[in-house]
N, C-alpha and C positions, 0 to 999 in steps of 0.2 A: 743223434748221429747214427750212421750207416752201421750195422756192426759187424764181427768179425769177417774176415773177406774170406770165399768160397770162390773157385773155379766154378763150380757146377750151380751154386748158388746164382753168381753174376752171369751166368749164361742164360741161367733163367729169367733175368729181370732185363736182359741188354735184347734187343728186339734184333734179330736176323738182319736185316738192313744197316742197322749200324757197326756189327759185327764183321761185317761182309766190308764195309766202308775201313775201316779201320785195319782192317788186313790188308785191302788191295792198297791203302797210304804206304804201309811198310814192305810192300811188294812181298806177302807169301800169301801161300796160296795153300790150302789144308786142303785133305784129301777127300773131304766133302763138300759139294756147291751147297752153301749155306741159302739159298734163291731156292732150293728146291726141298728143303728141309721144313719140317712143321715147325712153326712158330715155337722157338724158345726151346727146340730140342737139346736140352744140353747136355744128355748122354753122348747123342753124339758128335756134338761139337767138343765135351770133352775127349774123348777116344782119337779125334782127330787132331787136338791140340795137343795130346804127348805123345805124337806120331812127331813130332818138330824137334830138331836137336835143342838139348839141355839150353845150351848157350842163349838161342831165340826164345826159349820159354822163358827164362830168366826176365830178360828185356820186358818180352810182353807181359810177362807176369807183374811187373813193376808199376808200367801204363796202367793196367786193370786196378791194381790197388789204389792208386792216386784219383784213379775216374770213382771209383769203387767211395773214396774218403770223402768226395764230393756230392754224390749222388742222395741229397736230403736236402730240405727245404734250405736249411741253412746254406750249405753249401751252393745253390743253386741262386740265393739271393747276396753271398760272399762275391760268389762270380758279375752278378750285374753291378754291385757296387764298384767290383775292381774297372769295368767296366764306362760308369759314370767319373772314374777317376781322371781315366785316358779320355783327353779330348771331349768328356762329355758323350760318351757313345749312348744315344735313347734305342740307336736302330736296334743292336744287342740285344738290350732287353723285351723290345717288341718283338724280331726274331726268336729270342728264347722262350716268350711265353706262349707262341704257337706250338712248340714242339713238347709232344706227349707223351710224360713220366720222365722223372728225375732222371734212370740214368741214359735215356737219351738225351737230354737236354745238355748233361755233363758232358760227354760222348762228342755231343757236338761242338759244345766248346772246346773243346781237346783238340779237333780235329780242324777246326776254322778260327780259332783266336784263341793263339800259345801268347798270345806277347798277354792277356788278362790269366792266363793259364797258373802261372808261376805266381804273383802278387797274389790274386783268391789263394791258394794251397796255401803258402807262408802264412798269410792273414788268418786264416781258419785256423792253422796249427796253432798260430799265438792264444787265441782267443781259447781253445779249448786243454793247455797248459793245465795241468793238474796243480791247484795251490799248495802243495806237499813239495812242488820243484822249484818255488819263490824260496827264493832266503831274505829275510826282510834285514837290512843296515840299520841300524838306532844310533848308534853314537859315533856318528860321523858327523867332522865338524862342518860347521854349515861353511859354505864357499861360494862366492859367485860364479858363473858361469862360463866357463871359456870359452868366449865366442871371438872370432876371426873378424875383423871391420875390412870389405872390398871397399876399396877406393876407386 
């Protein structure tokens, strides 16, 4: 997994272009043209990002982390799976193996397929549940299953 999430960190691994992509969705605008910035400058794309009132750094600070939780092999093969669940979607995965380094690829999913968005994230969380947060049941009486019969 991804590990601890960095503003300045994630600036550096999230490539300008997708950056720029993901601002101009939420309509702001920082007070750097990130187009004209050297590749993965994240001084000062940091500097520019708590130029943003609190309230919007919050928001986007949230999106980052989530893309940020994604952004490893794992998560990137969570997302095609959620993917092949919906309809069978192969284009996704051909689309996302074109595109180069995890957190663009996450990035992009974030940004073109929310509805795999949400199912990959849950799924990953389940799976990576630390076994210290199971509580295991032993002496519960065995039961059959309550299931509902549609007629």
């Amino acid at each position: 997994m991804v590990a601890q999430y960095s503003h300045k960190q994630f600036f550096r691994r999230m490539p300008n272009a997708d950056l720029a992509r993901y601002f101009d969705s939420i309509d702001v605008s920082l007070s750097v043209d990130l187009a004209e910035l050297k590749e993965n400058d994240a001084e000062a794309i940091f500097q520019s990002f708590i130029e943003l009132p609190e309230e919007r750094q919050a928001l986007i600070e949230a999106d980052f982390q989530n893309i940020n939780a994604l952004a490893f092999e794992g998560g990137v093969r969570t997302l095609i799976d959620e993917a092949a669940f919906h309809d069978g979607d192969d284009s996704f995965a051909m689309a996302i193996s074109e595109i180069v380094g995890f957190h663009s690829k996450v990035m992009w999913a974030f940004l073109e397929n929310e509805s795999y968005w949400q199912g990959a994230s849950m799924f990953l969380h389940a799976d990576n549940v630390s076994p210290s947060y199971w509580k295991k049941r032993i002496n519960l009486p065995p039961a059959p299953p309550a299931l509902k019969m549609r007629i």
